[in-house]
C-alpha positions in Angstrom: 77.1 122.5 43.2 79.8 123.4 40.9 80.6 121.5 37.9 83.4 120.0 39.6 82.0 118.4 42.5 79.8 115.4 41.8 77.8 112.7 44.0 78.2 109.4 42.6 75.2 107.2 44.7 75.5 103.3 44.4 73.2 101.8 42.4 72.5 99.0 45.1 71.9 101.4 47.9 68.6 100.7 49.8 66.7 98.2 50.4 66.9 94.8 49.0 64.3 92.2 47.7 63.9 90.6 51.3 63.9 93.6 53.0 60.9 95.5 50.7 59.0 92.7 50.4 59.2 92.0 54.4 57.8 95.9 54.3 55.3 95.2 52.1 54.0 92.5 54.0 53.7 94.0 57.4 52.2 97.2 56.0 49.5 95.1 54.0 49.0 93.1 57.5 48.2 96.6 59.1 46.4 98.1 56.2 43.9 94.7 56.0 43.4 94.7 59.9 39.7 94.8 59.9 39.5 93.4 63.8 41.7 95.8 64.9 43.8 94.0 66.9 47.5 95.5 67.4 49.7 94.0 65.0 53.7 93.8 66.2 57.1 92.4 65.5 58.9 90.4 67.5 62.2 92.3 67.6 62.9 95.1 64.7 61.7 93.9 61.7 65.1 95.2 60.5 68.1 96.8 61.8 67.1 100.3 60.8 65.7 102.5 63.5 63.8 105.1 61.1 62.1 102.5 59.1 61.5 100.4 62.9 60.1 104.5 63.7 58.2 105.2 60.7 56.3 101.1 61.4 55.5 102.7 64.8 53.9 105.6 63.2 51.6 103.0 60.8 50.9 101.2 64.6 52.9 98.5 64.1 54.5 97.9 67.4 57.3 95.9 68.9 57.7 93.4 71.7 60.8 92.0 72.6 59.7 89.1 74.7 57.0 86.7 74.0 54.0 86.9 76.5 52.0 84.0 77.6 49.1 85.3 75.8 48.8 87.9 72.9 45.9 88.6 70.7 47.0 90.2 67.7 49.6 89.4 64.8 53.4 89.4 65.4 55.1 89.6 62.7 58.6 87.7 62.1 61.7 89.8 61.1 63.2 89.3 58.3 66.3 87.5 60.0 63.9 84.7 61.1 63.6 83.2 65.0 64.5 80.0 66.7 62.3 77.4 66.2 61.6 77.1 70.1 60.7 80.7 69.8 58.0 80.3 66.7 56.3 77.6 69.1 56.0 79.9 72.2 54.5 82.7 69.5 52.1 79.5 68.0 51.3 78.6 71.9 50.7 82.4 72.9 48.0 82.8 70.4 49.1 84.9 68.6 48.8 85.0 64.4 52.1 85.0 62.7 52.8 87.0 59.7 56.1 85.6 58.5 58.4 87.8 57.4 61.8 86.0 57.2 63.8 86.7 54.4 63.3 83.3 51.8 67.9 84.1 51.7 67.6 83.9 54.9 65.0 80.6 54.9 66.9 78.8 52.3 69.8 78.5 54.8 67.9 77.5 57.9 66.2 74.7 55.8 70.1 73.7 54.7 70.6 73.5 58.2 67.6 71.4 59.2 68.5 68.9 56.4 72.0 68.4 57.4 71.4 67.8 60.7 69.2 65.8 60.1 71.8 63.5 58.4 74.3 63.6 61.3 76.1 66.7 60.5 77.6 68.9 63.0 76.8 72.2 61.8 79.4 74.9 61.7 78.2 78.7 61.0 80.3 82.0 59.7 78.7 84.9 61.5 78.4 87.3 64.4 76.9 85.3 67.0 75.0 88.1 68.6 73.2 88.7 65.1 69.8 87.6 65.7 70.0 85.8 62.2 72.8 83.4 63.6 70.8 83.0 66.5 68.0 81.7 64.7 70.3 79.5 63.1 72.2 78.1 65.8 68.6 77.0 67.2 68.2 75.1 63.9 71.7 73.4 64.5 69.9 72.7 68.1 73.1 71.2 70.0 75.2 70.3 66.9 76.4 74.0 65.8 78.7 76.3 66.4 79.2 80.0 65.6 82.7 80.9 64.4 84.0 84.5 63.2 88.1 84.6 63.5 91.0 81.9 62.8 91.5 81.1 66.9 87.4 80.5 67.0 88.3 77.3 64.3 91.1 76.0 65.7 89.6 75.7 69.0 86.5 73.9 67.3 87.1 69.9 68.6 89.1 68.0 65.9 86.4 65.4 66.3 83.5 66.6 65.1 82.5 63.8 62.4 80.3 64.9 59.4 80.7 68.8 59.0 78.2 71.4 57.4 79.1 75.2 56.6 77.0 77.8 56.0 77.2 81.7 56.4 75.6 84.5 57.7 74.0 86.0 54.7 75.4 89.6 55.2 78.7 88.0 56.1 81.9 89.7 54.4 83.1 87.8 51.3 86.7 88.4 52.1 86.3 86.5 55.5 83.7 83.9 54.3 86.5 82.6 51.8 89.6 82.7 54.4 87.6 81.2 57.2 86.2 78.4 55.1 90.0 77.8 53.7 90.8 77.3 57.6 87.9 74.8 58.0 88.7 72.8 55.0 92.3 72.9 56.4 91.2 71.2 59.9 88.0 69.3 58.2 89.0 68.5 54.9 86.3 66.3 53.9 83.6 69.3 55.2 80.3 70.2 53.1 80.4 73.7 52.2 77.3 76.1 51.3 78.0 79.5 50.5 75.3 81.1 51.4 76.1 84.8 51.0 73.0 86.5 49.6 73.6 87.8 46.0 72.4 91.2 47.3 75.0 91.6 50.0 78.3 90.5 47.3 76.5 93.0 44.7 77.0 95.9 47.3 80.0 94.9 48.7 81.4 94.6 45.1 79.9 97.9 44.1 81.5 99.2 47.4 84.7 98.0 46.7 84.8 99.9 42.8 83.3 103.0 44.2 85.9 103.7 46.5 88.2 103.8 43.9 86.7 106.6 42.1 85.8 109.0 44.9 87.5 111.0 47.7 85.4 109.7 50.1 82.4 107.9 51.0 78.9 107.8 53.1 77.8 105.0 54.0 74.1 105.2 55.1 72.1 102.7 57.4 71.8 101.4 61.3 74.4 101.0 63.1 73.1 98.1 64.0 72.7 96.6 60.7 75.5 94.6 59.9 75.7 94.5 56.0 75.8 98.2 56.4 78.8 97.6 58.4 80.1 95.3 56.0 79.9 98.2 53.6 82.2 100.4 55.6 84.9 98.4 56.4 85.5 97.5 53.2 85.6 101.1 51.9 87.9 102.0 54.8 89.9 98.9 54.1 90.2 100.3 50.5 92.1 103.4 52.1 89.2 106.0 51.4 87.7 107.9 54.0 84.9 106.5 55.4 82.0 108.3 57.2 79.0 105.5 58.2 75.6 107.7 59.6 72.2 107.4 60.2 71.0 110.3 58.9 71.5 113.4 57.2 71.7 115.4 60.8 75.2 113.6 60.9 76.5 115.6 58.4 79.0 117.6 58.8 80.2 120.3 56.4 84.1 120.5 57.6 84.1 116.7 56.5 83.9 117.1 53.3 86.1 120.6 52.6 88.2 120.0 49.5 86.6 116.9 48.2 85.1 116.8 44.6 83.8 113.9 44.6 81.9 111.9 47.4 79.9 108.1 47.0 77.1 107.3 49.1 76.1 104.0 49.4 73.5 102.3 51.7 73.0 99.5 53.7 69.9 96.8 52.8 67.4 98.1 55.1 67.8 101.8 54.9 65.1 103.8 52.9 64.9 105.5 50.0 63.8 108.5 51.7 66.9 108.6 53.9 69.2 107.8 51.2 67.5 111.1 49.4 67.9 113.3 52.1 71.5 112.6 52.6 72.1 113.1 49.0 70.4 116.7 49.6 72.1 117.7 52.5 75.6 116.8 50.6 74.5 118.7 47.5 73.8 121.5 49.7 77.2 121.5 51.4 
């Protein structure tokens, strides 16, 4: 690669502290299985199909409904379930390796709590995410999943005590304008903020790196949202964005005429597919 040209690889990219030690613990739950009984998650234990793949390879499957009966361990993804759901897993008889992130725990026991005290909970987030489902059956009937200004105002005006949390991997930008609007229609709301520290160090990091490069790869599932997160933001900074899974998504045209290129990564992609993506670029 000539002097010129340089690949400038965010120090945050890869997985984070919930994410590796979610890993760890499944592996070790594999590793220790003396009975050998399958051991599963229930759902992807993250939203990264090559680390979901390479778990498959160990023999860690997954089941994406909950059987009447299961012998074995099912593991819990690191976005955390329903509690209705960790009963039917308790009733199947199954053992339960948990695997939520503690982020992620912290805000479902904020949740519990305040409803607890009469609180209508209100949550920031994607409802389809499976970590604001998990929430939302915290709130049980007493929450509500909002993402955009017309989701608050249609909220009823009379929903007493109000409690706010977030999605952990929700956008910063968005947590702050949507809460604004909530404090607007509910001005005497609780507010937690409840973005994980990991998902504003990347999205920060995003934001500076964007600046200093003329484009960016931004590496992870496309199903993860905080690696979405990551992308909008660069593309909303004006730089050309390129979001893939792998280094097979690579293209060389792409990248014709640029000197410098950033690749960042979402919280549960790799190391190993961060490094082959920053091989394939140096190659190009």
């Amino acid at each position: 690669m000539p002097e010129s040209r340089k690949i400038i690889v965010a120090k945050s990219a890869g997985f984070c502290w919930g994410v590796q030690r979610a890993f760890t613990k499944v592996l070790d739950v594999a590793v220790q299985n003396s009975n050998d009984l399958p051991v599963y998650t229930y759902g992807p234990l993250i939203h990264n199909p090559q680390a979901v793949q390479m778990l498959e390879q160990k023999g860690i499957g997954v089941i994406e409904e909950i059987p009447d009966r299961l012998d074995g361990t099912v593991a819990i993804r690191t976005h955390g379930i329903p509690p209705a759901e960790r009963k039917r897993l308790e009733a199947c008889g199954a053992r339960i390796c948990d695997a939520t992130c503690p982020d992620v725990g912290i805000i479902q026991g904020t949740v519990r709590r305040h409803l607890r005290l009469g609180f209508f909970i209100i949550i920031i987030g994607h409802r389809e995410h499976p970590e604001v489902k998990a929430l939302l059956g915290f709130a049980e009937k007493r929450g509500a999943c909002i993402n955009s200004a017309d989701e608050v105002a249609a909220l009823p005006s009379d929903l007493g005590k109000v409690c706010v949390v977030s999605q952990s991997t929700q956008q910063r930008e968005k947590f702050n304008s949507l809460v604004d609007l909530i404090r607007e229609r509910y001005p005497d709301s609780v507010v937690f903020d409840t973005i994980c520290r990991s998902t504003d160090m990347r999205q920060e990091e995003v934001r500076e790196l964007a600046q200093e490069v003329d484009a960016m790869v931004v590496v992870g599932g496309r199903n993860s949202s905080n690696t979405n997160r990551l992308a909008e933001i660069s593309k909303a900074m004006g730089t050309p964005t390129f979001l893939i899974e792998t280094d097979d998504e690579i293209s060389d045209s792409d990248f014709a005429g640029m000197n410098v290129v950033g690749v960042t990564a979402g919280a549960s992609t790799p190391s190993w597919v961060i490094e082959r993506v920053v091989e394939r670029l140096k190659a190009i």
